[in-house]
Backbone of each chain as ProteinMPNN parsed JSONL, in Angstrom:
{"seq_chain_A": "XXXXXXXXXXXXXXXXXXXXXXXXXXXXXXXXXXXXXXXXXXXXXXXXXXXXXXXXXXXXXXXXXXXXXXXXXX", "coords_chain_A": {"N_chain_A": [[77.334, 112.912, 121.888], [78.541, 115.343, 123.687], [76.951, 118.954, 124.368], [77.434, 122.332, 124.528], [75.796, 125.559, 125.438], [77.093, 128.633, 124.133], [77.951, 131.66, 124.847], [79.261, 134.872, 123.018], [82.397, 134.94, 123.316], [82.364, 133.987, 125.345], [84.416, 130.537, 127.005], [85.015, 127.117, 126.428], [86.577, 124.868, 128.264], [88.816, 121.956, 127.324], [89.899, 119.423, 129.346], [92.759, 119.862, 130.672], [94.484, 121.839, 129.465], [93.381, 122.836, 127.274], [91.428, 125.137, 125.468], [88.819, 126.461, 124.242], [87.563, 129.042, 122.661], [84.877, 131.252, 121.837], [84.984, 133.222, 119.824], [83.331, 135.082, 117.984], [80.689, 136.023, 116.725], [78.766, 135.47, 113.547], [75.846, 135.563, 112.283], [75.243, 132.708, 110.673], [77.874, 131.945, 110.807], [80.687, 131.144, 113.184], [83.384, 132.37, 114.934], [86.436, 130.722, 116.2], [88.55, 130.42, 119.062], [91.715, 128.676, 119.477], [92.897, 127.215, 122.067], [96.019, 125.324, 122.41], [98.443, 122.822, 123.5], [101.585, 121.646, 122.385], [101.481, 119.546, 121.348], [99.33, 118.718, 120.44], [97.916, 119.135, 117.133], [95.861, 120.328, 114.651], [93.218, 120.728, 112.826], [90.577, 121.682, 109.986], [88.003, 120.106, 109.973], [86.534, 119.158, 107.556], [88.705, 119.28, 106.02], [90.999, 117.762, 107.171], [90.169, 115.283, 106.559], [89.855, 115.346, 103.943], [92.991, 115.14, 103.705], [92.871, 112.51, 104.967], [92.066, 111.241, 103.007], [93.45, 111.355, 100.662], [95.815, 110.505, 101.645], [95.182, 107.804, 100.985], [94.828, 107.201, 98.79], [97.16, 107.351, 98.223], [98.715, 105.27, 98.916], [97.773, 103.499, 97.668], [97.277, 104.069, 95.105], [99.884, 104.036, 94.615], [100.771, 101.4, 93.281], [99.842, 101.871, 90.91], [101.045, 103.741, 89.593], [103.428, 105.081, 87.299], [106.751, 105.947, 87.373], [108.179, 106.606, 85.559], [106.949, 107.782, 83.565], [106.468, 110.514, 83.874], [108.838, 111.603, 84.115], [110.493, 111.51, 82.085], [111.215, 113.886, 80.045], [111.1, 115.757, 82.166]], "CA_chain_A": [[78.144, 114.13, 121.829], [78.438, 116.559, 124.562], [76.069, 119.579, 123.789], [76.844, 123.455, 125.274], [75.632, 126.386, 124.817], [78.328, 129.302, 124.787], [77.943, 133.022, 124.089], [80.113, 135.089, 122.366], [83.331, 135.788, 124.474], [82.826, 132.671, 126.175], [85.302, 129.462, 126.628], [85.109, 125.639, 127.01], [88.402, 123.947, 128.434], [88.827, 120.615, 127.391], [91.068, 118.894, 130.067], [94.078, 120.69, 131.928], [95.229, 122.639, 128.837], [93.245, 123.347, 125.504], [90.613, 125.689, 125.395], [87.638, 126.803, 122.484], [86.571, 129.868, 122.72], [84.01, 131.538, 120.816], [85.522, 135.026, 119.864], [82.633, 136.199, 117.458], [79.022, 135.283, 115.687], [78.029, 136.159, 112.584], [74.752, 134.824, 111.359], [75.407, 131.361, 110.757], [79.21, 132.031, 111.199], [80.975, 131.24, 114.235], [84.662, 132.319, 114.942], [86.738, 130.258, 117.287], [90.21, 130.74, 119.133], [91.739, 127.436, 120.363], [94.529, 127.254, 122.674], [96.434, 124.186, 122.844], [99.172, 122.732, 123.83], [102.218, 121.983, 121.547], [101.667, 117.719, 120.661], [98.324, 118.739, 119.398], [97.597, 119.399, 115.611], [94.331, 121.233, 114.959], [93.001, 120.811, 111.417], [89.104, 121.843, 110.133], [87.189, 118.871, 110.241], [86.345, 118.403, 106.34], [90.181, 119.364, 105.578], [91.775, 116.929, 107.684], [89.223, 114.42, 106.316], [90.76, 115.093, 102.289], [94.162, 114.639, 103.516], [93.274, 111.22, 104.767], [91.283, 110.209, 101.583], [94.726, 111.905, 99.761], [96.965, 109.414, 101.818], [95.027, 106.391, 101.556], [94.769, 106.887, 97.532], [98.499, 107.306, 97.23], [98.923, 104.039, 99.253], [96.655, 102.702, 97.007], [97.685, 103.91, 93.664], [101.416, 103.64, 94.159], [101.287, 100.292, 92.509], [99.916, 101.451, 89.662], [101.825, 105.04, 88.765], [104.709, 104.836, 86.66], [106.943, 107.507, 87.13], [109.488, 106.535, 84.64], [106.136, 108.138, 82.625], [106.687, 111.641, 83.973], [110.009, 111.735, 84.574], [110.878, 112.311, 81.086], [111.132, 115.461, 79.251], [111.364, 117.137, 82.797]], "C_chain_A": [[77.67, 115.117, 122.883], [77.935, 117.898, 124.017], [76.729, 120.712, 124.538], [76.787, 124.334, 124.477], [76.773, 127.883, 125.232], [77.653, 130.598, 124.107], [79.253, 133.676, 123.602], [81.124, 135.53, 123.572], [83.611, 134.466, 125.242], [83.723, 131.77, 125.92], [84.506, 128.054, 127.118], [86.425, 125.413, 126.988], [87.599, 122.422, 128.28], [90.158, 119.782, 128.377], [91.578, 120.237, 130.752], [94.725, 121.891, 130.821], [94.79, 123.034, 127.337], [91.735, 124.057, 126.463], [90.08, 126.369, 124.294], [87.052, 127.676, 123.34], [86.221, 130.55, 121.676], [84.13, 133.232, 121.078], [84.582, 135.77, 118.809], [81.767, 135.028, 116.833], [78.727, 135.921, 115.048], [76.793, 135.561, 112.016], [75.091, 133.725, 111.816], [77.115, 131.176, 110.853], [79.81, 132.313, 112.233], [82.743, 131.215, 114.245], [84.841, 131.416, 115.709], [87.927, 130.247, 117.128], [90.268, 129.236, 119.959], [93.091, 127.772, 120.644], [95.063, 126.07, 123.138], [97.46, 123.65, 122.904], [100.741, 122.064, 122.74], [101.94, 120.583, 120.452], [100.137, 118.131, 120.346], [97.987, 119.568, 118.249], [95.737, 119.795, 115.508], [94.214, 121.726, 113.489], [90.868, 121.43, 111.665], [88.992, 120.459, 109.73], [87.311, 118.046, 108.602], [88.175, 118.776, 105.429], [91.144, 118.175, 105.563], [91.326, 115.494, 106.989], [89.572, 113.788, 104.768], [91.757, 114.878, 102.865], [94.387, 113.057, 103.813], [92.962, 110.586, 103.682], [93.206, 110.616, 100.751], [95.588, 110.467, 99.919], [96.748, 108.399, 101.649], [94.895, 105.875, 100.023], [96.107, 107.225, 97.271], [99.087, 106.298, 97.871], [98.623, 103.257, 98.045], [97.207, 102.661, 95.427], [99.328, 104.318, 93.344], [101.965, 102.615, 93.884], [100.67, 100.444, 91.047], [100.421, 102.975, 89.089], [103.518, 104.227, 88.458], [105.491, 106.022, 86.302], [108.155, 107.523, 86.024], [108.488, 107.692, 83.193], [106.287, 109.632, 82.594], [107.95, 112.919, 84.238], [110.848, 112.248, 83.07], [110.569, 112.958, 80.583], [110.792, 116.292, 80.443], [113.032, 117.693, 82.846]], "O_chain_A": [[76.541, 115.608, 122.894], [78.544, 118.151, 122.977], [76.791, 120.277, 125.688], [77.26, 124.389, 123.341], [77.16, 128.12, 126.376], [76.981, 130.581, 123.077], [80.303, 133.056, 123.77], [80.817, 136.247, 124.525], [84.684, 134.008, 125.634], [84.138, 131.792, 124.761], [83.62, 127.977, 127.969], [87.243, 125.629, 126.095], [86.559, 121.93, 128.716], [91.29, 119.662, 127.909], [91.009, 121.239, 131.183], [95.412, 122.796, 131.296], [95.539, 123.425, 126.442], [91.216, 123.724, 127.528], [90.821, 126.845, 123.434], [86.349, 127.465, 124.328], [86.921, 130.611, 120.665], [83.712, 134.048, 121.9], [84.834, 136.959, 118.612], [81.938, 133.838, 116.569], [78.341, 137.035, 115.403], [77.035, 134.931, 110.987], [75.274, 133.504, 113.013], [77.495, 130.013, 110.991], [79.775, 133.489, 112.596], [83.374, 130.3, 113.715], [83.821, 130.93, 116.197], [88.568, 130.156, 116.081], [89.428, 128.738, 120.708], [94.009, 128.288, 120.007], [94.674, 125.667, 124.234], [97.946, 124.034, 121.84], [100.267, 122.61, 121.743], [102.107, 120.542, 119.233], [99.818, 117.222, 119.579], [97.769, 120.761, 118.46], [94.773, 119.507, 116.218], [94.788, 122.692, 112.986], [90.162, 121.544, 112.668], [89.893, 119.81, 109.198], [87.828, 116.959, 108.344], [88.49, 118.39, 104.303], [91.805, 117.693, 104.643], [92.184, 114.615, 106.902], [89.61, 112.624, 104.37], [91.813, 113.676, 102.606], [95.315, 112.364, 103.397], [93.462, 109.51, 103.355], [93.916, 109.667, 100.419], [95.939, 109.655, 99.063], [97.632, 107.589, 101.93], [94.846, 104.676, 99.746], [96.372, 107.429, 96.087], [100.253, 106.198, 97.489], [99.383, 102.401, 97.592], [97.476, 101.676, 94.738], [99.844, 104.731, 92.306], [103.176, 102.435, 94.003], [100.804, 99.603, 90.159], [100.023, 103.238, 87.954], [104.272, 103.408, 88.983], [105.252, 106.85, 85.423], [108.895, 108.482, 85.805], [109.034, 108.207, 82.218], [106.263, 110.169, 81.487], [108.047, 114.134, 84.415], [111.649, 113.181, 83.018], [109.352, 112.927, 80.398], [110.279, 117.39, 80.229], [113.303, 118.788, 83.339]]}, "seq_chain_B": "XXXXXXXXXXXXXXXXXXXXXXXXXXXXXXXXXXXXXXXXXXXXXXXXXXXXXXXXXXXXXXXXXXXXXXXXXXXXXXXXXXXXXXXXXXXXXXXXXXXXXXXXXXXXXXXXXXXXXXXXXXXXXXXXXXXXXXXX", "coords_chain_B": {"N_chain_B": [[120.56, 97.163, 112.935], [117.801, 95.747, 110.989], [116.051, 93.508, 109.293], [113.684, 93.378, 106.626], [111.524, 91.21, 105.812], [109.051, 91.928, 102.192], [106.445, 92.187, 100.39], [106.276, 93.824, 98.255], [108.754, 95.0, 98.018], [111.244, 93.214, 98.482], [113.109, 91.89, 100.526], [114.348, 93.837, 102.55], [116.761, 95.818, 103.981], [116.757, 97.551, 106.974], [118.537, 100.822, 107.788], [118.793, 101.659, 112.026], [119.808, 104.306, 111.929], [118.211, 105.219, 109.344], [115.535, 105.5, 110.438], [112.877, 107.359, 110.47], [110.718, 109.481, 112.318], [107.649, 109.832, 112.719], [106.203, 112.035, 114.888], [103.233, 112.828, 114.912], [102.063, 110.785, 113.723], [100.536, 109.791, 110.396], [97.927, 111.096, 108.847], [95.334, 108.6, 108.08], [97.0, 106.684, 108.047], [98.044, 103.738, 110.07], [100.748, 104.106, 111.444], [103.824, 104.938, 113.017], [106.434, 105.041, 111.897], [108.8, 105.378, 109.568], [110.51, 105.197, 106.55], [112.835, 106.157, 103.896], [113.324, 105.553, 100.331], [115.107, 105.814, 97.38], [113.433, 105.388, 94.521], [112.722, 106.56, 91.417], [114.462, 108.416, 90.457], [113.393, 111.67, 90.082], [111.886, 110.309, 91.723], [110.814, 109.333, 95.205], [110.465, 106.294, 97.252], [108.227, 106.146, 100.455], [108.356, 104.29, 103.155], [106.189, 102.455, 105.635], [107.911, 101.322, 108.297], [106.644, 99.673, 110.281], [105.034, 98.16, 108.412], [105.772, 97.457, 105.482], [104.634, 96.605, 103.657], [102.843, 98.999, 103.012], [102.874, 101.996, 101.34], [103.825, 104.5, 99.763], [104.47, 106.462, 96.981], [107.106, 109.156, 96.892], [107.841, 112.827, 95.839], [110.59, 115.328, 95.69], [108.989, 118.694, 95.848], [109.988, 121.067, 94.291], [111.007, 120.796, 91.561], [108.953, 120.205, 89.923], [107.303, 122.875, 90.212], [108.37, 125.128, 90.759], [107.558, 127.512, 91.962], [106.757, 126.678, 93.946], [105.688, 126.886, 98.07], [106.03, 127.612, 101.228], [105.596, 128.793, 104.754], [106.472, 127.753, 107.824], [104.699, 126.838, 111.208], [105.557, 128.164, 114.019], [105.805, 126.2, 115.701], [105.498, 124.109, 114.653], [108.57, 124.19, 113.414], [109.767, 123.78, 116.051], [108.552, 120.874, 117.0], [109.971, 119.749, 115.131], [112.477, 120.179, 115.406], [114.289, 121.708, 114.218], [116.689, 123.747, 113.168], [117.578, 124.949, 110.989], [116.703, 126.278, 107.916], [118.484, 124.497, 106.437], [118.51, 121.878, 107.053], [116.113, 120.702, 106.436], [113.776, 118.914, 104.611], [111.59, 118.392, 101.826], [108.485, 117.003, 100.974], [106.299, 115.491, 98.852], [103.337, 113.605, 98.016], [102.657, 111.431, 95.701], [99.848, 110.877, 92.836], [97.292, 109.037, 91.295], [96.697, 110.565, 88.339], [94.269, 110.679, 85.396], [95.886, 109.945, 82.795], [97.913, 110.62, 83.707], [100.135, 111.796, 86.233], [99.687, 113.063, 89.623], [99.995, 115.296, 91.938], [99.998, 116.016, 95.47], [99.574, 119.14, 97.068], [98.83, 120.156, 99.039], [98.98, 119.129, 101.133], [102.2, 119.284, 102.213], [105.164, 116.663, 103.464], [107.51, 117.407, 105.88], [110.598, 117.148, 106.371], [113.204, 116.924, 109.206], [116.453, 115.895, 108.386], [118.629, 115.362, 109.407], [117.941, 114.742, 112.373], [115.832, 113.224, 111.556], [113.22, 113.491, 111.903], [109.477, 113.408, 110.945], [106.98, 115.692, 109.831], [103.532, 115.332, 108.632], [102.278, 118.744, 107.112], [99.598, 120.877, 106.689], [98.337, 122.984, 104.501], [96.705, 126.096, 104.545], [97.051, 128.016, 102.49], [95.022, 128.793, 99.521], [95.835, 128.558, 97.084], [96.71, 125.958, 97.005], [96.377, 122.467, 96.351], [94.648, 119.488, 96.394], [95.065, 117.601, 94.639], [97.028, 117.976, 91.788], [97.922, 118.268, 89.092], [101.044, 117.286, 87.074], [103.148, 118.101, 84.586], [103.659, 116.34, 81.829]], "CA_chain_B": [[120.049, 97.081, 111.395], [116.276, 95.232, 110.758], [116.131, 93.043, 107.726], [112.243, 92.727, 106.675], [110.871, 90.603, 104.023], [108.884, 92.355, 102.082], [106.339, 91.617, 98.934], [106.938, 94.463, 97.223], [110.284, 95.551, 97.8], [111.354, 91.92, 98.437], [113.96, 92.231, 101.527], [114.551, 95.127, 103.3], [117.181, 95.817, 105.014], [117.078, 99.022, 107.661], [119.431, 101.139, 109.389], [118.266, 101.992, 112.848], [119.809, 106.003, 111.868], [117.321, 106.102, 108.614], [114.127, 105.298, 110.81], [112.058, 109.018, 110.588], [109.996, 109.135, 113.156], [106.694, 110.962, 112.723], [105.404, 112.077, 116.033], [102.446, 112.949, 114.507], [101.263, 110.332, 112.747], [100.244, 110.175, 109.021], [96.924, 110.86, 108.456], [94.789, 107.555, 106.984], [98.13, 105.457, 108.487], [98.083, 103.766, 111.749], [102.006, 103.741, 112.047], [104.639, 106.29, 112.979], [108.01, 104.932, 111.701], [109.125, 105.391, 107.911], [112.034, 105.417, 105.91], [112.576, 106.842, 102.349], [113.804, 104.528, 99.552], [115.051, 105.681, 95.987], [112.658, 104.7, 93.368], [113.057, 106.4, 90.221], [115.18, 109.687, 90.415], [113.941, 111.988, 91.713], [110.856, 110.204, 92.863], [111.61, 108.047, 96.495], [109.227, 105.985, 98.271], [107.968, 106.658, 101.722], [107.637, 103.228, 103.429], [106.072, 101.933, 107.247], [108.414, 99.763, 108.436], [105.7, 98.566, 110.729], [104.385, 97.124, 107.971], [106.454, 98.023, 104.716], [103.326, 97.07, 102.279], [102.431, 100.203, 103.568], [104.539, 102.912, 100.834], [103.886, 105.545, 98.647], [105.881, 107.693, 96.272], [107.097, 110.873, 96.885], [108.674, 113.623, 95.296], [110.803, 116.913, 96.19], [108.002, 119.585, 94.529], [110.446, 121.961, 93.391], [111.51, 120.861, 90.602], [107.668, 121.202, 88.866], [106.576, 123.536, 91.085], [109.325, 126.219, 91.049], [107.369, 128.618, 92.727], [106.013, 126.344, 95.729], [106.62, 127.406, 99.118], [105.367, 128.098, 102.411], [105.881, 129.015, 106.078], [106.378, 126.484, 108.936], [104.853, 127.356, 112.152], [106.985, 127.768, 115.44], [105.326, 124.893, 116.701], [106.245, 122.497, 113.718], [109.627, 124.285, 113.298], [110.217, 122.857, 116.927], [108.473, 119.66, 116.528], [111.116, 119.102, 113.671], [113.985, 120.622, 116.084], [114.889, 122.261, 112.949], [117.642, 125.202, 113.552], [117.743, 126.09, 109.972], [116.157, 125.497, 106.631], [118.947, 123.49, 105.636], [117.967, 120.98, 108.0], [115.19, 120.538, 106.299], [113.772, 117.981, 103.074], [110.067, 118.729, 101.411], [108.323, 115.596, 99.572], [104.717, 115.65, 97.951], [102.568, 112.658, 97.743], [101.84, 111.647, 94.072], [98.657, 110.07, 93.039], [96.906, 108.963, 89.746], [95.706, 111.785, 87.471], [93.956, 110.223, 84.43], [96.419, 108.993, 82.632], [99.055, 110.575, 84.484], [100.372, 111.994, 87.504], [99.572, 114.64, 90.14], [100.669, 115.954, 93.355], [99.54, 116.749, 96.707], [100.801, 120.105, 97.279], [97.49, 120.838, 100.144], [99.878, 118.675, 102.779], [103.44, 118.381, 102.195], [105.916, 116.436, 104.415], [108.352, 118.248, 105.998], [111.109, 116.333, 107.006], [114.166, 117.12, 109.184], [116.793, 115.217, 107.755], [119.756, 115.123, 110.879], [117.224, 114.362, 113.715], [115.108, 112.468, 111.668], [111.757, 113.706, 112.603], [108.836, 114.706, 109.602], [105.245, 116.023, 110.347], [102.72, 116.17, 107.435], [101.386, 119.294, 107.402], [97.975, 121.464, 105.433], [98.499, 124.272, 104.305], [95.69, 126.888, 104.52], [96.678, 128.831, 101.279], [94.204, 128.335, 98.825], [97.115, 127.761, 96.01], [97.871, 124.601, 96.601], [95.474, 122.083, 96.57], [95.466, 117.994, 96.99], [95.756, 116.971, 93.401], [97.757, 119.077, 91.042], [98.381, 117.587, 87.669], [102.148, 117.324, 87.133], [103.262, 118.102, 83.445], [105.003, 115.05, 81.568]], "C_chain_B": [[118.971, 95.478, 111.34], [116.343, 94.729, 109.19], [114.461, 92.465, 107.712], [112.515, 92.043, 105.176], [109.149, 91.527, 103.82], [107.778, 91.791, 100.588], [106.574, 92.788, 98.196], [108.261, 94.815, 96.888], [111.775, 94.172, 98.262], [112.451, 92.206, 100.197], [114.657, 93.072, 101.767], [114.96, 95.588, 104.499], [117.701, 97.075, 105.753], [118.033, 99.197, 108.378], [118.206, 101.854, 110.356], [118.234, 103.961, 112.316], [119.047, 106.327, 110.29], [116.078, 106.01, 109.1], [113.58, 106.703, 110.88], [110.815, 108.934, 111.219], [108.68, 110.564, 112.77], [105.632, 110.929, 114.073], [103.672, 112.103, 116.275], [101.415, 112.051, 113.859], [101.333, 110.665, 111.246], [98.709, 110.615, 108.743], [96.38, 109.71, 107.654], [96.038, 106.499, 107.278], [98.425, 105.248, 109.468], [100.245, 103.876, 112.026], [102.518, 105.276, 111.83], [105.83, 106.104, 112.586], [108.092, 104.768, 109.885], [110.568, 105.575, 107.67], [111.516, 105.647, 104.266], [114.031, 106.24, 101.452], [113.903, 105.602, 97.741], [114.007, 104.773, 95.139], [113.355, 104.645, 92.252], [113.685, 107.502, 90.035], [114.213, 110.55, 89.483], [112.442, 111.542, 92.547], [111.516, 109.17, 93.872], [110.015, 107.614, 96.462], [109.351, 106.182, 99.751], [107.288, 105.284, 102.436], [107.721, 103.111, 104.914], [106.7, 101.053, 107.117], [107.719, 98.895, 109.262], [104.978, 97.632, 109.995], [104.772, 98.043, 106.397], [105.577, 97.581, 103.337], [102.993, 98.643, 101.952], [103.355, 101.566, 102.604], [103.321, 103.878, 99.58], [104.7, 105.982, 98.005], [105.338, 109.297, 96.617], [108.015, 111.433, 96.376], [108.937, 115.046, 95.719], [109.869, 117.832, 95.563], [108.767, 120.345, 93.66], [110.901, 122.101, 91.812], [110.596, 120.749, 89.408], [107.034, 121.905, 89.834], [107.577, 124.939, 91.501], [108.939, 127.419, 91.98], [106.513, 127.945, 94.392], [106.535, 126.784, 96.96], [105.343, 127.764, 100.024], [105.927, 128.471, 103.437], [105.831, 127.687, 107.137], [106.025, 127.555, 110.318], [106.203, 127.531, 113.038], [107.057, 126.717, 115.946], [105.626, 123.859, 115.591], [107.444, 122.524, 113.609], [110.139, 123.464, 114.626], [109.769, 121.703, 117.201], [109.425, 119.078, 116.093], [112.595, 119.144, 114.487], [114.864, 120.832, 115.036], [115.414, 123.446, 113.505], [117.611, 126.0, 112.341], [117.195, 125.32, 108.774], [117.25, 124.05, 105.888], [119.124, 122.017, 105.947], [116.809, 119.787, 107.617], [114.851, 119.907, 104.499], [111.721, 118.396, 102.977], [109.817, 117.617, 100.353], [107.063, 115.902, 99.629], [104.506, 114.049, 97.896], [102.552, 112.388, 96.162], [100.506, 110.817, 93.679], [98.074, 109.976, 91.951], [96.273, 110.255, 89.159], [95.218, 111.604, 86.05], [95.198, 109.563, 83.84], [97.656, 109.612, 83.219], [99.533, 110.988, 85.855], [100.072, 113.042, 88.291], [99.979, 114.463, 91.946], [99.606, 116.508, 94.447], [100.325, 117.401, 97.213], [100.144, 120.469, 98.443], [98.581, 120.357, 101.171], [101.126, 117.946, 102.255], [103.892, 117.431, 103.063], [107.256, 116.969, 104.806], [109.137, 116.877, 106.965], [112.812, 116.782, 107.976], [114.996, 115.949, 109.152], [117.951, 114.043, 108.664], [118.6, 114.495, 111.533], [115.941, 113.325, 113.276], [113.917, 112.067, 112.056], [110.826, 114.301, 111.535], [107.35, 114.548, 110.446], [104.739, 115.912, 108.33], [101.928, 117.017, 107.436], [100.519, 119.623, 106.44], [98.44, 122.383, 106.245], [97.498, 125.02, 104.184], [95.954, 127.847, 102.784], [96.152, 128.138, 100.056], [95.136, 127.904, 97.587], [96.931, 126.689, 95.938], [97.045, 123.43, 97.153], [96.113, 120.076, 96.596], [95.619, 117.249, 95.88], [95.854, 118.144, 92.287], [98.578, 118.391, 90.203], [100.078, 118.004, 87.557], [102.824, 117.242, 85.441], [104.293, 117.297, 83.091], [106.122, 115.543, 81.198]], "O_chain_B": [[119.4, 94.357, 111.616], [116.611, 95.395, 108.19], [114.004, 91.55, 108.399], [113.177, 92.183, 104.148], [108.332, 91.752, 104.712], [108.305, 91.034, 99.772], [107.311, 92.542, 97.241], [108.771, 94.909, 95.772], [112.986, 94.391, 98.282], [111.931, 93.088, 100.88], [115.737, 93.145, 101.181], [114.352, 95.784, 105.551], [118.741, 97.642, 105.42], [118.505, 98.466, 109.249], [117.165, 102.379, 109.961], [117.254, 104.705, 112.296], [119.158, 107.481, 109.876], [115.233, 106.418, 108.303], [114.223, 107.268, 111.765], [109.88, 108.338, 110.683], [108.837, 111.777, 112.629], [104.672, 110.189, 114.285], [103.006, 111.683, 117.222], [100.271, 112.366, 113.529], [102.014, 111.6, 110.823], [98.465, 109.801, 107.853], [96.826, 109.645, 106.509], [95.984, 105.435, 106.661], [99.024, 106.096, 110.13], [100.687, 103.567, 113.133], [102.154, 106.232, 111.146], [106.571, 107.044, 112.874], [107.384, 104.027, 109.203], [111.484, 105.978, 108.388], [110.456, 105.452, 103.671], [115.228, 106.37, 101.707], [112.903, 105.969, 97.124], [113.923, 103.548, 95.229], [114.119, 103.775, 91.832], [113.362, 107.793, 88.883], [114.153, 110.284, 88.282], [111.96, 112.084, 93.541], [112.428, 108.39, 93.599], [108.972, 108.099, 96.024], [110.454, 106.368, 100.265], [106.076, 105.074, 102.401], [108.723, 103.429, 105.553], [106.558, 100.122, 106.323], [107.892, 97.677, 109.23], [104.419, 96.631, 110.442], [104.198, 99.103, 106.15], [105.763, 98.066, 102.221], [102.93, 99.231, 100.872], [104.369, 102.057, 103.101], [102.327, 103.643, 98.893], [105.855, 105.935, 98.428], [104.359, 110.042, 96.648], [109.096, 110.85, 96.302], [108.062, 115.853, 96.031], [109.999, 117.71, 94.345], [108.477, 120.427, 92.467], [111.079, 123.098, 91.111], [110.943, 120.999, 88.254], [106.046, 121.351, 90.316], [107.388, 125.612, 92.515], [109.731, 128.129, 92.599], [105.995, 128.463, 95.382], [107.73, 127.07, 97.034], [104.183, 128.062, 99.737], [107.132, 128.585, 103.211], [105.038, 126.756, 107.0], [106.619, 128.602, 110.578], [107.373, 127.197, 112.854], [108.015, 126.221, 116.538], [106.022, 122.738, 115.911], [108.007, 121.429, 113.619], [110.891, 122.513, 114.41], [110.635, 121.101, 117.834], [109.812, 117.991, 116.52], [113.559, 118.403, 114.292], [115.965, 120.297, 114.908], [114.731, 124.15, 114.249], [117.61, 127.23, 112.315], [117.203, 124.097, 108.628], [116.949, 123.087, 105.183], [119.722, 121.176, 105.275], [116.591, 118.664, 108.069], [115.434, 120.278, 103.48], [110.913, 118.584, 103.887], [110.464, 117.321, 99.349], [106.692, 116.647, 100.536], [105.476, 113.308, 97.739], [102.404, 113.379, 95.447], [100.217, 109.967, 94.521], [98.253, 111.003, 91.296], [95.321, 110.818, 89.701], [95.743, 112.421, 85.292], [95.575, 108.553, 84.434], [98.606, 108.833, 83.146], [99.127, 110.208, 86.716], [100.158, 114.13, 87.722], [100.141, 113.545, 92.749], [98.643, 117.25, 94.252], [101.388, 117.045, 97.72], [100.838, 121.23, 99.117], [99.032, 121.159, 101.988], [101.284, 116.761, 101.961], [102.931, 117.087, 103.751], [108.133, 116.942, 103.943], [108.681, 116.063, 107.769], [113.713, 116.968, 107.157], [114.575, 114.949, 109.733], [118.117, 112.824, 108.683], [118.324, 113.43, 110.98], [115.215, 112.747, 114.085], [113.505, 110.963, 112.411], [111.07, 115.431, 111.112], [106.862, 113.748, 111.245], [105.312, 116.242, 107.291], [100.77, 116.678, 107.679], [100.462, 118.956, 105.407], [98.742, 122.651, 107.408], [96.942, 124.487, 103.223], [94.998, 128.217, 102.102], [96.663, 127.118, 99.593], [95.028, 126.739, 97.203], [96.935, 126.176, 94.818], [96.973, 123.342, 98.379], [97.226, 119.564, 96.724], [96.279, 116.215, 95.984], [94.999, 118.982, 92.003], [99.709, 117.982, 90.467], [100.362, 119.118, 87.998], [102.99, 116.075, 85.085], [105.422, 117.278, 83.583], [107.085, 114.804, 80.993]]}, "name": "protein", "num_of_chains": 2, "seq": "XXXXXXXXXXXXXXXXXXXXXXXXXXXXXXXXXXXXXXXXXXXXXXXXXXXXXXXXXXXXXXXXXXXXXXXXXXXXXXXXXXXXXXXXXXXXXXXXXXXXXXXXXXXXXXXXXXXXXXXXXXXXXXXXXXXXXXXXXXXXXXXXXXXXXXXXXXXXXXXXXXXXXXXXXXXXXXXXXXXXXXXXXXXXXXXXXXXXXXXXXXXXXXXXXX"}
């Protein structure tokens, strides 16, 4: 993994068109503004991370839900 | 029109104008092409036709979830090449919840319905989380 060190205010560009910059430090809390271009999606790390566990357990357990089970008495 | 065989849904035969293309990806699914199959009214399934093992169920939320709702960026609204909400279809994941069912309300799918284009997005408001018990 590529390592820098940035101060506050500063940017890294990645490529021709996204850029991370670091718009404030608090303590152990670091803001950041990203600017990127429209075909990229820009999740937090451990977020993006539940939605795949989400999708890969409703692959998974859509052979065994039965919705005929919840379906009545709505 | 694509006729797969299929083990679960035994032969399956597509039109080219229900293929929904997700530019995006799925998260946790290498493919980008789906189509959406009646199940059990009003849940559908959500199946890869790259590989139509590949399916979940989904359901519109509103109808336990009366008060769900969010914002679409600018940047997904044109993703979607959505002109107007009515353009537009909302399905939920469902997923075991002890013995019964619950919802992923954290990342709907937004689907436009004409053009045939859905993203799944996450939602930042703390509300609405990735399993959300669904009352029988």
């Amino acid at each position: 993994m590529l390592v820098l060190t940035r101060k506050q205010g500063q940017s890294i560009r990645i490529g021709d068109d996204i850029i991370v910059k670091i718009v404030d430090i608090d303590g152990s809390q670091v803001k950041i503004g990203i600017e990127a271009p429209k075909g990229v999606l820009i999740f937090r790390e451990e977020l993006y991370e539940k939605l795949r566990e989400s999708n890969i357990e409703a692959l998974k357990t859509s052979k065994e839900l039965k919705p005929e089970d919840f379906i009545k008495g709505v | 029109m694509i006729t797969l065989k299929t083990e679960r849904f035994g032969e399956l035969v597509i039109n080219q104008n229900e293929i929904i293309n997700f530019p995006y990806g799925i998260p946790g699914i290498p493919f980008e092409r789906f189509i959406i199959r009646e199940c059990l009214e009003p849940v559908k399934w959500l199946i890869a036709i790259d590989d139509p093992d590949v399916a979940m169920l989904i359901v519109s939320p509103f109808k336990f979830f009366p008060t769900y709702g969010f914002e679409l960026s600018d940047e997904i609204t044109s993703v979607l090449q959505a002109e107007k909400e009515e353009d537009l279809e909302i399905y939920v994941s469902l997923l075991k919840y002890n013995d019964g069912v619950a919802a992923n309300l954290k990342s709907p799918f937004v689907i436009n319905k004409n053009k045939k284009i859905g993203v799944q997005i996450l939602l930042e408001d703390e509300r609405y989380q990735f399993k959300v018990p669904i009352r029988k």
